[in-house]
SEGUTI-914593 format. One record per residue (C-alpha): residue number from 1; x, y, z; residue in one letter. Coordinates in steps of 0.1 Angstrom, whole numbers. Layout:
N
NUM|X|Y|Z|A
...
end
This chain:
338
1|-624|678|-192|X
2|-618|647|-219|X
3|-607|661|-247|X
4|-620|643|-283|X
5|-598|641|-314|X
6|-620|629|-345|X
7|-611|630|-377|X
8|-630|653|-401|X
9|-660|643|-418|X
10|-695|656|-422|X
11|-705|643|-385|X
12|-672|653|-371|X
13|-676|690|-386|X
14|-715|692|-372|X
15|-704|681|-339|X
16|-678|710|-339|X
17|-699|738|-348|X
18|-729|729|-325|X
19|-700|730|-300|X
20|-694|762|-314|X
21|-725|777|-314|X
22|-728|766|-281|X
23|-702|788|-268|X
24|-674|759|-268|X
25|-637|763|-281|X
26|-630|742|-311|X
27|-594|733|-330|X
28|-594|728|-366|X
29|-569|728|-393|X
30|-567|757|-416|X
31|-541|759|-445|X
32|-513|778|-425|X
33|-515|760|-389|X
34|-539|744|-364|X
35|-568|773|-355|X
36|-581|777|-318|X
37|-618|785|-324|X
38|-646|801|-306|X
39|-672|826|-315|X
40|-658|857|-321|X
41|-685|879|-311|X
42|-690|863|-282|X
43|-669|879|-255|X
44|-675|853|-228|X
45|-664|819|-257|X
46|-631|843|-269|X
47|-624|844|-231|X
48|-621|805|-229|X
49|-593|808|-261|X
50|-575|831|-239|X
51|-581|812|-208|X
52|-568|777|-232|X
53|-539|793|-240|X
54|-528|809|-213|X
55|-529|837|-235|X
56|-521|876|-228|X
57|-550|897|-230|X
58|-533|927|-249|X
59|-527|897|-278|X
60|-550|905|-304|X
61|-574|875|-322|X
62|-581|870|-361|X
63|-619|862|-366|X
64|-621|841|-391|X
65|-649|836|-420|X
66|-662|815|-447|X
67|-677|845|-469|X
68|-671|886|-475|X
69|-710|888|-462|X
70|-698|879|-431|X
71|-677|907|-429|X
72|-711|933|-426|X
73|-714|948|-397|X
74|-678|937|-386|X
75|-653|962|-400|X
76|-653|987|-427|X
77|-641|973|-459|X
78|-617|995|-477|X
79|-615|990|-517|X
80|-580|979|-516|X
81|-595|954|-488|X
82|-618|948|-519|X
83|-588|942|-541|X
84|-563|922|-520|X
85|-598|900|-515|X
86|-601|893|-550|X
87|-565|885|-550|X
88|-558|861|-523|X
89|-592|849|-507|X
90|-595|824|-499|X
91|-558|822|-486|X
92|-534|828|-462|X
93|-538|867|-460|X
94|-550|884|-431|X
95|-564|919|-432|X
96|-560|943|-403|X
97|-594|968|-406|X
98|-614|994|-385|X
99|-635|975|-365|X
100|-675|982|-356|X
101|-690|978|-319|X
102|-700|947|-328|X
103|-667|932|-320|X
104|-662|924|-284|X
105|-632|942|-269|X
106|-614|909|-259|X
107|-614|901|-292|X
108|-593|929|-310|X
109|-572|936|-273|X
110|-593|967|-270|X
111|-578|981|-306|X
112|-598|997|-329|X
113|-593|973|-358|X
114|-600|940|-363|X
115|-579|914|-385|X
116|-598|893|-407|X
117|-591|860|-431|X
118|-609|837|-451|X
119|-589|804|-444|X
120|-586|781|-479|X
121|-583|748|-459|X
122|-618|725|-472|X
123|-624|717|-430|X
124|-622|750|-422|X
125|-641|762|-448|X
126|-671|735|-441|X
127|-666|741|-401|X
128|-674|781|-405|X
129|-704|771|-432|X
130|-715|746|-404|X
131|-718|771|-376|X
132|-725|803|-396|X
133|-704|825|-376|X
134|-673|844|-373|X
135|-647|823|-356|X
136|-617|836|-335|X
137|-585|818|-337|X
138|-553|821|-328|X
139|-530|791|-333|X
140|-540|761|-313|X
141|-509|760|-293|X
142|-500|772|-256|X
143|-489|803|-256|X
144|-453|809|-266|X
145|-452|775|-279|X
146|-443|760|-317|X
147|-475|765|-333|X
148|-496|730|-342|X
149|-496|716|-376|X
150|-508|686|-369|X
151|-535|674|-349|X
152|-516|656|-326|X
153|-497|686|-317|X
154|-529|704|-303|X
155|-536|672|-288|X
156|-504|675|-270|X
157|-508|708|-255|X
158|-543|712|-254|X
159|-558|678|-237|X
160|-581|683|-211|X
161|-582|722|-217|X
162|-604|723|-246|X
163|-635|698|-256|X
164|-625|687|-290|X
165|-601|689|-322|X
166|-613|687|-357|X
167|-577|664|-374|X
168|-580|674|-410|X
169|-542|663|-416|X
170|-513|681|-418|X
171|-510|718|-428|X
172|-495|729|-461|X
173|-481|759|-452|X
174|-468|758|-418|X
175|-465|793|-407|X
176|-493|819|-393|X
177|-509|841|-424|X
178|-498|871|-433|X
179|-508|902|-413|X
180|-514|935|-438|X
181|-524|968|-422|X
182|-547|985|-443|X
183|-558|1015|-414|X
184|-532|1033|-429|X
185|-519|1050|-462|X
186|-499|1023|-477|X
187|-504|989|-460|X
188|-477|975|-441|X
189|-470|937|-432|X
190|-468|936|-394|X
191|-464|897|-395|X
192|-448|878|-428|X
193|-463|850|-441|X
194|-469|828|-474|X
195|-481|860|-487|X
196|-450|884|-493|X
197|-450|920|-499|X
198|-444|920|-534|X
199|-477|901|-539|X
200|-490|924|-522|X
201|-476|955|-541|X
202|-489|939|-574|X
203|-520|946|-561|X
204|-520|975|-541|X
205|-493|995|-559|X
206|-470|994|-524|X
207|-462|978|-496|X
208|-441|983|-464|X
209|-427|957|-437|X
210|-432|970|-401|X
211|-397|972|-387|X
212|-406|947|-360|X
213|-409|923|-377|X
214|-373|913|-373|X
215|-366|929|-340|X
216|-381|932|-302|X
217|-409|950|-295|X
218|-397|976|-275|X
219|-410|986|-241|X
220|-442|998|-238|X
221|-445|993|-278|X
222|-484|980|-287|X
223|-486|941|-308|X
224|-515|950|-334|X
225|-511|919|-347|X
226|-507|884|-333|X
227|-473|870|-337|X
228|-454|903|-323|X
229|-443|890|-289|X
230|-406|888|-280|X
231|-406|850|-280|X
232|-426|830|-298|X
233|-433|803|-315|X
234|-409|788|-291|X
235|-391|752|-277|X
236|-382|744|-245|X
237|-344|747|-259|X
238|-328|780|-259|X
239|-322|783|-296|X
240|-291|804|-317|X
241|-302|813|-354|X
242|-267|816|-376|X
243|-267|834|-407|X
244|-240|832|-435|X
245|-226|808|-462|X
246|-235|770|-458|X
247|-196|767|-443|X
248|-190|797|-423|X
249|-223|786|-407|X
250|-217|752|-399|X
251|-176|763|-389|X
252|-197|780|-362|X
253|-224|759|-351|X
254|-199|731|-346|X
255|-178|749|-326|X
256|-204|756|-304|X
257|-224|721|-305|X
258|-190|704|-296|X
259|-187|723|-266|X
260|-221|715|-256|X
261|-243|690|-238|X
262|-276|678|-254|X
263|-276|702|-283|X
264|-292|696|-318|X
265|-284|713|-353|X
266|-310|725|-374|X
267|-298|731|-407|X
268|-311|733|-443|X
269|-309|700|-463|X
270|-280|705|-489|X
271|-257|715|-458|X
272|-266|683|-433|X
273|-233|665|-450|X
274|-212|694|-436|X
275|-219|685|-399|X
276|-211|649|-403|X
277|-225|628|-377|X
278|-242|652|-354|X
279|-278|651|-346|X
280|-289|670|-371|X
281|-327|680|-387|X
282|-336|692|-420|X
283|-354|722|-425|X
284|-358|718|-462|X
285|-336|735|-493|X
286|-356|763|-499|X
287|-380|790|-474|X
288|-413|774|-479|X
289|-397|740|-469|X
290|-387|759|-438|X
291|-418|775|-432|X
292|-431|738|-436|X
293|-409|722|-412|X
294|-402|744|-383|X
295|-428|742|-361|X
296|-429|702|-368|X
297|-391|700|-359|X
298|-393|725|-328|X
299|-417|701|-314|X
300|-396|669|-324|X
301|-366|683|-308|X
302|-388|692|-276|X
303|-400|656|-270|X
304|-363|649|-270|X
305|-353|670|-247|X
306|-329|689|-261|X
307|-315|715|-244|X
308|-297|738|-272|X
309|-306|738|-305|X
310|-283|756|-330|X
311|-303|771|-366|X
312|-288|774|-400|X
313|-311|809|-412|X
314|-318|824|-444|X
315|-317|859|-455|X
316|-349|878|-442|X
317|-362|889|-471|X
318|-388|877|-498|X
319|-401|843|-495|X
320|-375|841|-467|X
321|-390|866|-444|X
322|-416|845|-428|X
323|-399|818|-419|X
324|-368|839|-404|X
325|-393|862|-386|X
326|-408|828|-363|X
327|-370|812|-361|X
328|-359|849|-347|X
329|-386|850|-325|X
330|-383|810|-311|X
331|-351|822|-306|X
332|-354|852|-285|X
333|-337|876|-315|X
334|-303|862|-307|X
335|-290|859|-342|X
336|-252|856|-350|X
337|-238|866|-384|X
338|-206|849|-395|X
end
């Protein structure tokens, strides 16, 4: 299979959703990262996703949509659904909700909810007008892998296994969308995102953070939401994530990077002097820089072959969560505190 890379224009974004409609799986850019497309209540196109990706089937799928309409017949809106809609739709929140029949099995891993978005990004927005259906997309990535923010990055792990990517750029956010549980009492963020829980509280009066969101899933445990896998999100590179002062930190990661062979330092940008000259990346000064620039340098760091790679964290709460929950997870847990 050739795989085509156009960028995205009105031709470009009827091509795609004819593909779509056709049953074909699609990549286009949303706001958060790079989206792996088919139609979502088709259980034979969500297959292909999963078949792309060399995904796990028990790894549930968020259907995407341009509209609330869309949502009839899908789930059963809640009116705090209603609310956090008003709030932050279009945008990078994801709502997990009971699901109707009409959702195909494969799509929800056999749960009974389904998570739902409304993506902000103008191509995805136009591509899910185009088609008229509900899209589901994980991130355009192979499984386990950095997720895409570029187009050249699904290009990279997704030639010849998919028919064609939509490049709308690069994303602004950089990290997957919020997950928020709303089949319970008090809705509970099972994956962070650009969306934190205090938004989320101003809204719905409360908010709780599943616990694994910074920790394993244990054996036998159930992932309701994408993102909830052991590793993920990860490089080739086994990867350390050290928490602590900008010089305890780097005291540590030196130590360990001079000992090493082919190792690389990942570091915010205000503490890159501290290493001196040792191959070092910036993650940015602040979380959403992070959350910007950590799939991007992953992948960097990958086509260089590096073998270790040594994180400077931040504290896992706030704005900070989201970011620390995908370094965590690239990194297998193993976190050091100094």
């Amino acid at each position: 299979m050739d795989t085509i890379l156009l960028p995205a224009d009105e031709n470009s974004v009827k091509q795609a959703a004819e593909l779509l409609r056709a049953g074909q799986v699609v990549a286009f850019p949303t706001e958060t990262v790079y989206g792996l497309g088919a139609d979502g209540l088709n259980a034979q196109a969500v297959a292909a996703i999963f078949a792309a990706k060399e995904r796990p089937a028990d790894n549930p799928l968020i259907v995407h949509v341009a509209e609330r309409s869309q949502l009839d017949g899908l789930c059963y809106v809640t009116k705090a659904a209603e609310a956090l809609m008003d709030a932050f739709w279009p945008g990078p929140l994801t709502l997990l909700l009971m699901k109707t029949k009409s959702v195909p099995n494969i799509t929800t891993a056999f749960l009974p909810s389904v998570a739902v978005r409304c993506p902000s990004h103008p191509v995805a927005r136009a591509l899910l007008r185009a088609c008229a259906l509900p899209i589901a997309a994980p991130s355009a990535n192979r499984s386990g892998r950095p997720s895409p923010t570029t187009a050249q990055d699904v290009l990279e792990d997704m030639q010849g296994r998919i028919p064609f990517i939509l490049d709308g750029g690069a994303c602004d956010v950089g990290v997957e969308s919020t997950v928020l549980d709303l089949t319970g009492e008090v809705p509970c963020i099972l994956r962070p995102g650009a969306v934190t829980a205090k938004d989320v509280a101003s809204v719905a009066g409360a908010c709780t953070v599943a616990a694994s969101v910074m920790r394993p899933l244990k054996e036998g445990e159930s992932a309701p939401s994408p993102g909830m896998r052991h590793r993920h999100y990860a490089p080739k590179a086994k990867m350390t994530v050290y928490l602590g002062s900008d010089e305890e930190v780097a005291k540590a990661i030196i130590a360990r990077y001079d000992a090493a062979e082919n190792a690389a330092i990942l570091a915010h940008g205000s503490a890159q002097p501290l290493f001196g000259d040792r191959r070092v990346f910036s993650l940015g000064d602040t979380p959403q820089e992070g959350a910007h620039l950590l799939f991007r340098r992953l992948r960097e760091m990958d086509a260089l072959g590096v073998s270790l790679i040594l994180a400077q964290g931040w504290n896992a709460e706030g704005e900070a969560l989201a970011v620390m929950n995908r370094m965590a997870r690239a990194a297998a847990f193993d976190l050091v505190n100094v």
